[in-house]
C-alpha positions in Angstrom: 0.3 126.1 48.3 2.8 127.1 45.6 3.0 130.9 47.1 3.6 129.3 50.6 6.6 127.2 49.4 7.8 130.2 47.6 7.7 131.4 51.4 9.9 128.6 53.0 12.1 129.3 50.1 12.3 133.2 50.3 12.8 133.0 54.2 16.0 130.3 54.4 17.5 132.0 51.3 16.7 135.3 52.5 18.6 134.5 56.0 21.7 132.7 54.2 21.9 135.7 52.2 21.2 138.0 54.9 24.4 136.3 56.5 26.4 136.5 53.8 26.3 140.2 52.8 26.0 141.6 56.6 29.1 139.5 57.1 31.7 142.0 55.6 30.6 144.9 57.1 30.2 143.4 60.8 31.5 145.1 64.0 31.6 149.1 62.2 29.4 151.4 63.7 26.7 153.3 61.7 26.9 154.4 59.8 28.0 151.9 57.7 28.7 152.6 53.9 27.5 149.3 52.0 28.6 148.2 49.0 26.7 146.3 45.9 26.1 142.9 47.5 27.8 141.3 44.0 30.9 143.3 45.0 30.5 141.4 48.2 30.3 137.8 47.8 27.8 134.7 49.1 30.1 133.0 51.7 28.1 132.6 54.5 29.3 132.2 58.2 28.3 130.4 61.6 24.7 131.6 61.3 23.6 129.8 58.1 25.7 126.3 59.0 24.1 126.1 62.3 20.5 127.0 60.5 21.8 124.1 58.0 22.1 122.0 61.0 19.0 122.9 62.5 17.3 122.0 58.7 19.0 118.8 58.7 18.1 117.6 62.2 14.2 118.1 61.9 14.3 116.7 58.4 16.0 113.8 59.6 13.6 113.7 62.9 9.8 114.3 61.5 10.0 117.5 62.8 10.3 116.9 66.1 13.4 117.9 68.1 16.1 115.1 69.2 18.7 116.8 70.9 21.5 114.1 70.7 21.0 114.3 66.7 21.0 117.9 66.7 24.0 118.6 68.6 25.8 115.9 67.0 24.8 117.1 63.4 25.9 121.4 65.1 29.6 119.1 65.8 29.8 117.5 62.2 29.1 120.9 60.7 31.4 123.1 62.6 33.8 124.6 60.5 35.9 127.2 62.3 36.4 129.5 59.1 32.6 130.2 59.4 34.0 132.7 62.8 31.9 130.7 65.3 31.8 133.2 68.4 34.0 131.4 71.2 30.9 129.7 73.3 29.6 127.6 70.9 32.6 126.6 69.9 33.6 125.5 73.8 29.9 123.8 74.1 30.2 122.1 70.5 34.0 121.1 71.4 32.6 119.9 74.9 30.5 117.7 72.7 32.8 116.4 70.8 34.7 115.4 73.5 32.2 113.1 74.9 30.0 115.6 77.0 26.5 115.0 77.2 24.9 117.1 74.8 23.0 119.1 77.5 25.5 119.8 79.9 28.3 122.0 78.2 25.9 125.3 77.5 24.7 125.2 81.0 27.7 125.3 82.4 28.7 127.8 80.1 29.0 131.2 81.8 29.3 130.3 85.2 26.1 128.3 85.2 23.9 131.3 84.0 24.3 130.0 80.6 24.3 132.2 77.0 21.8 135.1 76.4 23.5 135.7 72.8 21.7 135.6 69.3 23.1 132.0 68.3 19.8 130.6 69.4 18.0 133.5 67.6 19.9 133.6 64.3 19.5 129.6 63.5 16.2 129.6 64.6 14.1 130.6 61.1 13.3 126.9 60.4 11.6 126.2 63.1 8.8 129.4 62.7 8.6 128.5 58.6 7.6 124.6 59.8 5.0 125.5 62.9 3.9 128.7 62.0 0.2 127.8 62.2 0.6 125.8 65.9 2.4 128.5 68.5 2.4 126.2 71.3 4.8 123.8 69.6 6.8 126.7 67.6 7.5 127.7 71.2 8.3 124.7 72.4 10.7 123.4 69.8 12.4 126.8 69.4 13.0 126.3 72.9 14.3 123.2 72.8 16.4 123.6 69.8 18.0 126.9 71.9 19.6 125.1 75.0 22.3 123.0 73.3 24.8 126.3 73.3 21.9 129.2 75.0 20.3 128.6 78.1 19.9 132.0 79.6 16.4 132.5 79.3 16.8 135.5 77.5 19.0 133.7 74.9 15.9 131.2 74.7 13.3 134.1 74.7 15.4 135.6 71.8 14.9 132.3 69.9 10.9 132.0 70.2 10.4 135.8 69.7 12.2 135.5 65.9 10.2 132.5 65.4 7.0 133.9 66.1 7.8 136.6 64.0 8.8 134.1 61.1 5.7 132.6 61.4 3.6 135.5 61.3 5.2 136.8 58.4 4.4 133.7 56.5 0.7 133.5 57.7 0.5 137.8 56.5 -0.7 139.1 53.0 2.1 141.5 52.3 -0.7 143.7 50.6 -2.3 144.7 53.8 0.1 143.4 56.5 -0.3 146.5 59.5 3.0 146.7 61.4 1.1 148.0 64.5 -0.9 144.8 64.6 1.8 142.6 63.6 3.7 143.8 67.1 0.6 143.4 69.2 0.9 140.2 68.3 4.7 139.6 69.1 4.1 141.5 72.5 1.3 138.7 73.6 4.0 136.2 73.8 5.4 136.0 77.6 8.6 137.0 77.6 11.0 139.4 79.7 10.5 142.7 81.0 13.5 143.4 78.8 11.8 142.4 75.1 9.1 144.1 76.3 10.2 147.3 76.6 12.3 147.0 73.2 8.9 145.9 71.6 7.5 148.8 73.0 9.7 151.0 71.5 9.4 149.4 68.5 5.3 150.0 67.8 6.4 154.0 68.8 9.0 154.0 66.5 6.9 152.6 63.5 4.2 155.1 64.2 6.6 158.4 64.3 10.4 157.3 63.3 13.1 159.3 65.2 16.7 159.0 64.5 18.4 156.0 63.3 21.3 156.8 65.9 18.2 157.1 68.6 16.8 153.3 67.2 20.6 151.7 67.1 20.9 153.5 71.2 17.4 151.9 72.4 16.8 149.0 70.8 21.0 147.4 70.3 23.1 146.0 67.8 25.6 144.2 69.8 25.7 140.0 69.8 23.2 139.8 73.0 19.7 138.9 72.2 17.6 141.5 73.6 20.0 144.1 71.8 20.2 142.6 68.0 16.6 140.4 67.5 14.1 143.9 68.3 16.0 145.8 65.7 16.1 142.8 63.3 12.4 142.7 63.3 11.7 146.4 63.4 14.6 146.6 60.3 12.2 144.2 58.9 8.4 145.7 59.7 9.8 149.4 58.2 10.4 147.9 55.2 8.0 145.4 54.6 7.6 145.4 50.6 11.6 145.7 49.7 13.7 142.6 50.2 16.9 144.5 49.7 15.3 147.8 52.0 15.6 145.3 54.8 18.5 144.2 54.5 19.9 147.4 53.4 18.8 149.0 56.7 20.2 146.4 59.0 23.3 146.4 57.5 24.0 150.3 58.0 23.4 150.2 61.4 26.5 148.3 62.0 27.3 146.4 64.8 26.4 142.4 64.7 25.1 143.2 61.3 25.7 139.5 59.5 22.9 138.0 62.7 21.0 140.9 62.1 20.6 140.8 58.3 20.3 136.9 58.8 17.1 137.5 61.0 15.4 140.5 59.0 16.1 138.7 55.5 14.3 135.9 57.2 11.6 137.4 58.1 11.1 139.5 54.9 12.0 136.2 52.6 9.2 134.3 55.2 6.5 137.4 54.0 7.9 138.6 50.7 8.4 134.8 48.9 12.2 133.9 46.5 10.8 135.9 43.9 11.5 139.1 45.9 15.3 138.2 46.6 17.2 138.8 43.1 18.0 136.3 41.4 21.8 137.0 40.8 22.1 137.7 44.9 20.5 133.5 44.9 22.9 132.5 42.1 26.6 133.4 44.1 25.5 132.3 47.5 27.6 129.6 48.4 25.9 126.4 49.0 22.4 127.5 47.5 21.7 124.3 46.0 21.7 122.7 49.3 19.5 125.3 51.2 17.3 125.6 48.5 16.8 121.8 48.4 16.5 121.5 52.1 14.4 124.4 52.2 12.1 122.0 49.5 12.0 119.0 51.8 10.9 121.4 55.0 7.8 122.9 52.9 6.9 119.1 52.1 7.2 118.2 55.6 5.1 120.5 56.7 2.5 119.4 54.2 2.9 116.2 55.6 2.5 117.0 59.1 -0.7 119.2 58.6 -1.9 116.1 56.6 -2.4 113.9 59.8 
């Protein structure tokens, strides 16, 4: 149980940090020449404080999802420095305003609602605390999606990264296979479009081409399908190096703070804190707080699989 809390712990510090060090380089285009991350900084942005909100919800709820509480806890937390993209800051300001907390995002758009990676990106909690019961991982990642994205590919984008959390805490990173880990992500039904991108992705791993090629089929850019495949294929290339991870999603460029969020997820979720260094854990803003909160999740969980 002690290396499976080191897991919780590796995978929300691994996204805050993630988030933190992909922030300064975000929007260049590969590739991207990245700095030391201590010459960088641990302020964190819209990813982590909506993860934070996400943590803080479920804590507060058992677990389960309450979608009042969450959206009021996204509105209490919103902090405009953290460069929250301009739809979730309508929806959460819709909210504020009085809306009902599931009306603003699917309105949003002209009805179609969000496909972005807001859903994706906050989503890592939710794999870490029902990564051994799919049906309700997909369910609550769902769920916890349609207060800003309901554009099922947005929503789609959400339970694939969570799937992938929660396999990457169930695998022994001695003999985790990166063939079989996507077999498994491709028996989830989702659209034609992740897919194809997961597709690529099992070629890819077998006989890498280009990195421009990867960045041209699988996407960098703030839309779902085109930043959570590479996230997780950043991740499965570089399965026993933390910093590799986040390394390679950073130099691709593009929406690299969400992308580094969701691989240093993933490899924090397989990997444990004790592959994150420990002086990239001591500057990140806030790390008392996540690491506390990322405490209370682990004990939750041991709590529910109690019953």
């Amino acid at each position: 149980m002690k290396h499976l809390r080191s897991r919780f712990l590796g995978s929300i510090l691994g996204s805050v940090i993630g988030d933190s060090w992909g922030a300064s380089y975000e929007g260049r285009y590969y590739p991207v020449d990245v700095e030391d991350f201590q010459l960088v900084g641990g302020n964190y942005t819209d990813d982590s404080e909506m993860m934070k909100g996400v943590l803080e919800s479920l804590l507060i709820n058992n677990g389960e999802f309450n979608g009042l509480h969450m959206a009021k806890t996204f509105v209490k937390n919103y902090d405009y420095r953290r460069r929250y993209g301009p739809g979730a800051t309508s929806v959460l300001m819709q909210i504020k305003d009085g809306l009902p907390w599931d009306r603003p995002a699917k309105e949003a758009f002209y009805g179609a609602g969000s496909f972005g990676n807001g859903a994706a990106m906050r989503i890592c909690p939710v794999g870490l605390l029902y990564h051994n019961d799919l049906a309700k991982l997909e369910t609550i990642a769902d769920q916890v999606s349609v207060i800003t994205h309901t554009h099922r590919l947005g929503r789609e984008g959400a339970i694939l990264q969570a799937y992938a959390v929660a396999l990457a805490v169930q695998a022994d990173p001695r003999t985790l296979e990166p063939i079989e880990f996507m077999k498994k992500l491709r028996s989830l039904q989702l659209s034609k479009v992740y897919h194809q991108k997961l597709e690529r992705i099992e070629t890819y791993l077998s006989s890498p081409p280009p990195v421009d090629r990867i960045i041209s089929q699988l996407g960098v850019n703030i839309i779902a399908p085109e930043s959570v495949p590479i996230a997780i294929y950043n991740f499965l290339s570089n399965t026993s190096n933390f910093y590799e991870v986040l390394h390679s999603s950073i130099t691709c460029g593009g929406d690299t703070d969400t992308i580094a969020c969701m691989s240093g997820a993933l490899a924090g979720a397989l990997l444990g804190v004790k592959a994150i260094p420990k002086n990239w854990i001591d500057i990140l803003e806030d790390v008392d707080i996540f690491q506390q909160m990322a405490k209370d999740l682990f004990d939750l969980y041991l709590k529910k699989s109690s019953k």
